[in-house]
N, C-alpha and C positions, 0 to 999 in steps of 0.2 A: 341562282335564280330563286327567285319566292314566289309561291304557291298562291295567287288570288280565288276567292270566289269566282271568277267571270273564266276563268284555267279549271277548277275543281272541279264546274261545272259541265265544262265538253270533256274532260276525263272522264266522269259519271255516265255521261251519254255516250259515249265511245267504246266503253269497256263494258254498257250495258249493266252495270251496278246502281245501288240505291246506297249513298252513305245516308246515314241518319243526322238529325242537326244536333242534336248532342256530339256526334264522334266528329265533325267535319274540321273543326279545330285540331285536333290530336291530328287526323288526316292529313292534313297541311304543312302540319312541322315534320312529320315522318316523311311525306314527300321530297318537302323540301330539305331535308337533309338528305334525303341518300341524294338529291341533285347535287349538291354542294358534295359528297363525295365523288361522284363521277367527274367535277370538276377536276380535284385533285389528281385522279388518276391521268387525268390532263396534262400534269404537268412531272408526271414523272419523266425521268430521263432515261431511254434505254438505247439511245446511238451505241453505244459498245456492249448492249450484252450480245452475249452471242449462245446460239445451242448446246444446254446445258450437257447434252447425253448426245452419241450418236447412236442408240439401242433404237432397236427396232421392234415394232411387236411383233410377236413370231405368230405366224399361221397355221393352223393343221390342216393335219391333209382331210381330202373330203372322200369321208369314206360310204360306198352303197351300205345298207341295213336293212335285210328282212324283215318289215317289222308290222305289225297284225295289228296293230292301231286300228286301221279301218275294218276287220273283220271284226272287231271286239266293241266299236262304236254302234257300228250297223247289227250287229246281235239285239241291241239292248231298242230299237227301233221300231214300230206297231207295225210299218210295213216296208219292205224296199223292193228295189227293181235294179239289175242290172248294176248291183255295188251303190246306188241313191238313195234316197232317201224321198219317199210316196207320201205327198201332204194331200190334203184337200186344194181344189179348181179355189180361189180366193176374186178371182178379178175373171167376168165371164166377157 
């Protein structure tokens, strides 16, 4: 598939990007080649492969932890309430 201006163009609006008209050419061949590779990938043949590994990821266990993360955030904080954290009313 090749990359026209009238394609570059709803890509640009889609993706929400500005290409520049100097790079829009370079833009085009780049596109259009990684298409042409995904073509390829097309036509690979993998009816017989089969699962290289039967490994599995292994899991750990899930363990409780004491942990004062939140004492040692809320220290450093101008004001808290009840383990919070006390801002200023923003929206009355």
């Amino acid at each position: 598939m090749q990359i026209d201006d009238a394609l570059l163009d709803k890509l640009q609006k889609l993706g929400m990007v500005e290409i520049a008209q100097d790079k829009r050419e370079e833009v085009k061949n780049q596109l259009s080649e990684i298409l042409r590779f995904v073509e390829n990938l097309k036509n690979v043949q993998t009816d017989e492969v089969s699962h290289v590994s039967s490994l599995k990821t292994p899991l750990r266990e899930d363990k409780v932890i004491d942990s004062q993360i939140r004492h040692d955030v809320l220290a450093h904080a101008p004001k808290t309430q009840d383990g919070f954290f006390v801002v200023p009313k923003i929206i009355e």
